[in-house]
Every structure is written in structure tokens, then in C-alpha cells.
C-alpha positions as a LaTeX table, in Angstrom:
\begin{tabular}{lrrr}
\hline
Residue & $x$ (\AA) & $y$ (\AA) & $z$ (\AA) \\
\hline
Unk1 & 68.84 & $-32.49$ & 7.55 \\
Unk2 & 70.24 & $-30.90$ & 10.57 \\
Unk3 & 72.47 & $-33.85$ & 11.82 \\
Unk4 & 73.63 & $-34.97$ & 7.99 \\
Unk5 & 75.05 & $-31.14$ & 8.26 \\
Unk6 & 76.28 & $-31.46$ & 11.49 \\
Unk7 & 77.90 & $-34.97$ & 10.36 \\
Unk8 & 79.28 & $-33.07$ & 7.14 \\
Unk9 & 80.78 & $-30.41$ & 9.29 \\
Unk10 & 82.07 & $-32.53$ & 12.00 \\
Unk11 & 83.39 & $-35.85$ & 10.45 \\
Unk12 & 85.91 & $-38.02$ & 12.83 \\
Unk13 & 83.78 & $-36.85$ & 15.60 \\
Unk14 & 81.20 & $-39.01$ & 14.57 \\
Unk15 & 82.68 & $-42.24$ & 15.12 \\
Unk16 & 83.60 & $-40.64$ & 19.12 \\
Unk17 & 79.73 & $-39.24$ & 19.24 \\
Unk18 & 79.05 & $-43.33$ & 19.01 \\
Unk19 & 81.82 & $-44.28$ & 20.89 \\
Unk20 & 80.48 & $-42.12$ & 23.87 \\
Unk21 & 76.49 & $-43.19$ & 22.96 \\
Unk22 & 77.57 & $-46.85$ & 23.18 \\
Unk23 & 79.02 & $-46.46$ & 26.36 \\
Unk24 & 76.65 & $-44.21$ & 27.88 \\
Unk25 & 74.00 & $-46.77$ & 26.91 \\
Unk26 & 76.34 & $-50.11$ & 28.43 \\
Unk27 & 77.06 & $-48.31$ & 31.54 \\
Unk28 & 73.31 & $-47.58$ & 31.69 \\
Unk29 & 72.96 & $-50.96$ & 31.60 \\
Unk30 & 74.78 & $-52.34$ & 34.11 \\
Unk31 & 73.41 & $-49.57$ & 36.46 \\
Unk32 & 70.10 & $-50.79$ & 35.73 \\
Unk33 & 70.92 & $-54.37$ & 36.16 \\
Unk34 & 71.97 & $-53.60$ & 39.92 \\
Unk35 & 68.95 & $-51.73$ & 40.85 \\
Unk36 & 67.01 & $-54.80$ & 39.22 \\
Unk37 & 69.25 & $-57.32$ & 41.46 \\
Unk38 & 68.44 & $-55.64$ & 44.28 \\
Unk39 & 65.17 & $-55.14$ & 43.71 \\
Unk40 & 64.01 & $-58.51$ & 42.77 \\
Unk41 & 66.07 & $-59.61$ & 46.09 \\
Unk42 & 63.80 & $-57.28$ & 47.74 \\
Unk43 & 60.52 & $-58.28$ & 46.27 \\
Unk44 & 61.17 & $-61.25$ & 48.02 \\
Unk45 & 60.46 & $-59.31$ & 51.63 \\
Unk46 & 56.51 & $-59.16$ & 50.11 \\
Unk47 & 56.08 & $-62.69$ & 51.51 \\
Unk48 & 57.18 & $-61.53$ & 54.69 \\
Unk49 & 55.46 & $-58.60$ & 55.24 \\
Unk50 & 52.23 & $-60.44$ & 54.21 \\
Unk51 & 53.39 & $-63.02$ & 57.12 \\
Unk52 & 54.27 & $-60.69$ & 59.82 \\
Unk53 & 50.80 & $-58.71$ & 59.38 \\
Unk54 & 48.54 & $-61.94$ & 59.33 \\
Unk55 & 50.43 & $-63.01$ & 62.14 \\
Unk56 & 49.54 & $-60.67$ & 65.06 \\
Unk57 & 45.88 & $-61.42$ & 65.27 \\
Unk58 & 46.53 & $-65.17$ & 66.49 \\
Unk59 & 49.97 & $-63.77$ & 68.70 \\
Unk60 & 46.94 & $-60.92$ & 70.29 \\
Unk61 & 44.82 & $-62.96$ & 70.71 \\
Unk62 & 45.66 & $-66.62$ & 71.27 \\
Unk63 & 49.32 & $-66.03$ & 72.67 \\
Unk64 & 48.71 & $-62.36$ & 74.39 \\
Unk65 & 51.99 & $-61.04$ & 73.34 \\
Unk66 & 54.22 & $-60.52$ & 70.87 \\
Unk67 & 51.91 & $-58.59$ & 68.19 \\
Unk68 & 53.88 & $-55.51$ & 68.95 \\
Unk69 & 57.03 & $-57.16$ & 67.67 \\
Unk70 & 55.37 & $-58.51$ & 64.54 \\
Unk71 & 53.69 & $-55.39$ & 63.74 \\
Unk72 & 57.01 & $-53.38$ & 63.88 \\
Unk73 & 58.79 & $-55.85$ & 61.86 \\
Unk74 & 56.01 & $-56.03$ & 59.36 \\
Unk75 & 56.12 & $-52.07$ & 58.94 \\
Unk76 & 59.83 & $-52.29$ & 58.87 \\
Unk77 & 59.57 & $-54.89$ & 55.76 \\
Unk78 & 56.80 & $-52.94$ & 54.13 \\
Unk79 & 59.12 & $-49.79$ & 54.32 \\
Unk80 & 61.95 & $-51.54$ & 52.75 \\
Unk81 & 60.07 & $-52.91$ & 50.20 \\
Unk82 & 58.66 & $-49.53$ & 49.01 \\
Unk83 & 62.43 & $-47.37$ & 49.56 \\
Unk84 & 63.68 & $-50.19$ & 47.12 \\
Unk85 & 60.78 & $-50.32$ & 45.14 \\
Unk86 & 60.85 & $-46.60$ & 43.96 \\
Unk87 & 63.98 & $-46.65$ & 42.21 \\
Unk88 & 62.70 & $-50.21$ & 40.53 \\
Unk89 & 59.78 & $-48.55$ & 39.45 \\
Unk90 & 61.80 & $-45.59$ & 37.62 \\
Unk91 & 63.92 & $-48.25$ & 36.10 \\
Unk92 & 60.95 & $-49.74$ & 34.13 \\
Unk93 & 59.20 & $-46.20$ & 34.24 \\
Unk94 & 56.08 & $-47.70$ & 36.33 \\
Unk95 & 55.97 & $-44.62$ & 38.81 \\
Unk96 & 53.18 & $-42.39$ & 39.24 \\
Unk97 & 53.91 & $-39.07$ & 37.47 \\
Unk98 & 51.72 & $-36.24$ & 35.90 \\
Unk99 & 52.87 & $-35.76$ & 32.67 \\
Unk100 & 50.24 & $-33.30$ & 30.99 \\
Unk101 & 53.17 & $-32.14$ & 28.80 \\
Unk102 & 56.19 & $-34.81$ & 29.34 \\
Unk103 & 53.68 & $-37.61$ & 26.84 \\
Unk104 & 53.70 & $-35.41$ & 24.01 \\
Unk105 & 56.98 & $-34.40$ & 23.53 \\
Unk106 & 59.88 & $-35.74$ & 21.23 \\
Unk107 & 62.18 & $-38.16$ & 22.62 \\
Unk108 & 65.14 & $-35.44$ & 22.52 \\
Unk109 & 62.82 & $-33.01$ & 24.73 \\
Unk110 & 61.99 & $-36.02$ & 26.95 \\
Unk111 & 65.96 & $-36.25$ & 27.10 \\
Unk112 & 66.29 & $-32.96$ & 28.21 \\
Unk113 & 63.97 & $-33.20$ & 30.72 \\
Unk114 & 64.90 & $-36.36$ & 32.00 \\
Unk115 & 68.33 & $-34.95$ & 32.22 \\
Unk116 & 67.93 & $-31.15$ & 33.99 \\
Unk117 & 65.16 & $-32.99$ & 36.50 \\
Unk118 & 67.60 & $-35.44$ & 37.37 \\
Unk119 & 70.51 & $-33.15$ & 37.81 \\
Unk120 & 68.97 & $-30.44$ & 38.91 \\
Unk121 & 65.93 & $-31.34$ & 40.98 \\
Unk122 & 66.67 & $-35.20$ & 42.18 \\
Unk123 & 70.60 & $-35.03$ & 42.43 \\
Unk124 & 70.30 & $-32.08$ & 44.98 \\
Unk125 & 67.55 & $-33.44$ & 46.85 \\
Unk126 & 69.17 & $-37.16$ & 47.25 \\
Unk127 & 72.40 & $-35.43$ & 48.49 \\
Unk128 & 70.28 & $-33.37$ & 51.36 \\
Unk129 & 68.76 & $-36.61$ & 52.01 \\
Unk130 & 72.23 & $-38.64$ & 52.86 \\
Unk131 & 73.92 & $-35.53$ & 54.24 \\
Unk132 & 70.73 & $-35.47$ & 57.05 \\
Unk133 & 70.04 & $-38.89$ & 57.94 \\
Unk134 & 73.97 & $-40.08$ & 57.28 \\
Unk135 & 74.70 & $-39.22$ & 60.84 \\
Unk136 & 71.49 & $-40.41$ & 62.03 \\
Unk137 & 72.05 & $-43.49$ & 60.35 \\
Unk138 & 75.42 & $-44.17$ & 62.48 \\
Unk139 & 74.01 & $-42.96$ & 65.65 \\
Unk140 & 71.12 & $-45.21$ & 65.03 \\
Unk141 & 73.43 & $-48.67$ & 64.29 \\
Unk142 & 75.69 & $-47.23$ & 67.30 \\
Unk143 & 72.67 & $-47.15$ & 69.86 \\
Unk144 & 71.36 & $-50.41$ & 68.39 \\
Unk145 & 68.63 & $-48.10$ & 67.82 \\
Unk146 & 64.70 & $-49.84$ & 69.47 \\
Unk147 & 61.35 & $-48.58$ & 68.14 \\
Unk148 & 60.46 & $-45.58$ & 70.32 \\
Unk149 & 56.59 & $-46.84$ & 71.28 \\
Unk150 & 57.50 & $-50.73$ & 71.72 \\
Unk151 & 60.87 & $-50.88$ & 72.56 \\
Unk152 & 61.20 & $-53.34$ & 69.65 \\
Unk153 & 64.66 & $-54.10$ & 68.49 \\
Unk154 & 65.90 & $-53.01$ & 64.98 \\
Unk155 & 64.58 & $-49.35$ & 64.07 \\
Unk156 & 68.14 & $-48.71$ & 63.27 \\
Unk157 & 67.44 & $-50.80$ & 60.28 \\
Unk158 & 64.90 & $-48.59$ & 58.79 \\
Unk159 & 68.03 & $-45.53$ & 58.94 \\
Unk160 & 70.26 & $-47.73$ & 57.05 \\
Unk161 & 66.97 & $-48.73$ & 54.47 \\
Unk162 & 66.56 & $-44.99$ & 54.09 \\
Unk163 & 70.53 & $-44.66$ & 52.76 \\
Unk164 & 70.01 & $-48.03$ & 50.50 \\
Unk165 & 67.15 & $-45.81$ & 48.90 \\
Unk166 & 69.12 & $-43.07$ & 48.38 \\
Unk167 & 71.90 & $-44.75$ & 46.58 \\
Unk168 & 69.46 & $-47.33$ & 44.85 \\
Unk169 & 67.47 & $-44.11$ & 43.57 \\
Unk170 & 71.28 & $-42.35$ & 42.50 \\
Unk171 & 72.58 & $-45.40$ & 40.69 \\
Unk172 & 69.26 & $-44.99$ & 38.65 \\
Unk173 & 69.11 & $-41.24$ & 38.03 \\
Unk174 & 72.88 & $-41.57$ & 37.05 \\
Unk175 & 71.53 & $-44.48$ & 34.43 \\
Unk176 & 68.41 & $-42.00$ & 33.71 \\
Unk177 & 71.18 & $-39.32$ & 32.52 \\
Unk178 & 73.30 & $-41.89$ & 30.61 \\
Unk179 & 70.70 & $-42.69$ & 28.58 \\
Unk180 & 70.04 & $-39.29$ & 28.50 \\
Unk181 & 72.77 & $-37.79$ & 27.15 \\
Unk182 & 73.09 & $-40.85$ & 24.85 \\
Unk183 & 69.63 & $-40.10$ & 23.43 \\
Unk184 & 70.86 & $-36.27$ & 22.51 \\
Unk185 & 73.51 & $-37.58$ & 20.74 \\
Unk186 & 72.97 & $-37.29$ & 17.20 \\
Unk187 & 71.86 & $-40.75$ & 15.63 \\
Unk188 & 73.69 & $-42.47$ & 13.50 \\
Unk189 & 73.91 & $-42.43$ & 9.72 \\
\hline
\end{tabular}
């Protein structure tokens, strides 16, 4: 009854409230669609973490070097793989959450929470996250950053996988809050 009043009271806006929910919901969309791209790339990595791991026992113990290398670029790949991961996870809303309350409410108050968390809680904590490791990130690629207890090459990789998981994990909250806002809009009629 509400929204047949609000409809009533508000007329031509309708057809804008639609306007906006359709594109809300497209550019949701295409948001999604990169996080998916570049997660499925990433999946990919899986085969070579699973190689770099198995690896080291012959390179220990049949070669007598080179395990440190493997080992480094294994945990490097398994890092990636999780940092892009997360935000492919949210996507298809596979993470791990407690939601004592969040599974019985309505889709509007699911909305709303969706919304404030992301804006509120995940927005501000993404920003500290680039703001800190930005710098750390360019130092790193400047130094050609090593791994501090091997000397391997190519920590400064795992700095610039930390920024691809912030902005993987933004393009997704700002999808998260498209659809949203697009779910508080009244339906139609």
C-alpha cells in the first residue's frame, strides 16, 4: 500500500526512480563482471601455487638449493590468490560471515545494511588501507623490493597485490551499494 501511495503522490518520478534502478543495477553489472575477469584470471595462479609447493621437496633434497625460492614464490601466489579471491567471494556472496540477524531480515533491511556497512565500515577502512601501504607500495617497486629472510627477488609484488585487493574489493563494495540503493528503490507497478 505504501509505495502505490507513494506512486500516487509522486507520479513522473516514477519513470526516473526506474531510470536510476536500471542503471544502478547495469553499472552493478559491469562492476561485477571485472572483479569476475580478474578473478577467474587469477584462479588460474591455483595451479601454480600447487606446483611451486610440491616442488621444493625434490629442489631440498635432490638438487640442495633453490627450495627457498620456490617456497617464497609459492606463498607469494597463494597470497594473490586469496587478496583477489575475497572480493570474488563477496561478488557471489560465498564469504564467511555471522549473520545471526542479517538471514532473517527483509531484502530492504538487508539493503540498508549492505549499504551503511559498505559506506561506513568498508569504504573507510579500504581508504586507510591504500593511504598506508600506497607509499610502501612505490618504495617497494623502487627498491626492487627482495624477501627479507631469503633474499628472494619479487616481495615488491606482494605490495602491489595488496593495492589490486584494495581496488578489486572497492569496485565490488561500489557494485554492493548499486544494487543497494537500487533494491530501496520502490518496485515497480
Amino acid at each position: 500500500m505504501r509505495h502505490q501511495e507513494w506512486r500516487r503522490r509522486h507520479g513522473a518520478g516514477c519513470a526516473t526512480m526506474r531510470a536510476m534502478k536500471t542503471a544502478l543495477e547495469r553499472l552493478a553489472g559491469r562492476l561485477e563482471s571485472w572483479v569476475d575477469g580478474f578473478a577467474r584470471t587469477a584462479a588460474w595462479l591455483v595451479l601454480a601455487v600447487v606446483f611451486l609447493l610440491f616442488v621444493q621437496n625434490p629442489l631440498r633434497e635432490y638438487v640442495g638449493r633453490g627450495q627457498f625460492f620456490a617456497n617464497d614464490m609459492g606463498q607469494l601466489t597463494h597470497a594473490t590468490v586469496f587478496m583477489i579471491g575475497v572480493a570474488y567471494a563477496w561478488r557471489w556472496d560465498r564469504q564467511v560471515r555471522v549473520d545471526l540477524f542479517y538471514r532473517n531480515m527483509s531484502v530492504r533491511a538487508r539493503a540498508w545494511v549492505n549499504l551503511l556497512g559498505t559506506a561506513f565500515l568498508l569504504l573507510p577502512w579500504l581508504a586507510l588501507v591504500a593511504w598506508s601501504e600506497g607509499p610502501t607500495a612505490i618504495q617497494s617497486v623502487k627498491l626492487a623490493e627482495h624477501f627479507p629472510e631469503t633474499g628472494s627477488p619479487g616481495f615488491f609484488v606482494m605490495n602491489i597485490v595488496v593495492l589490486a585487493f584494495v581496488a578489486l574489493v572497492a569496485l565490488q563494495a561500489v557494485a554492493v551499494m548499486a544494487r543497494s540503493v537500487a533494491a530501496l528503490v520502490p518496485p515497480r507497478e
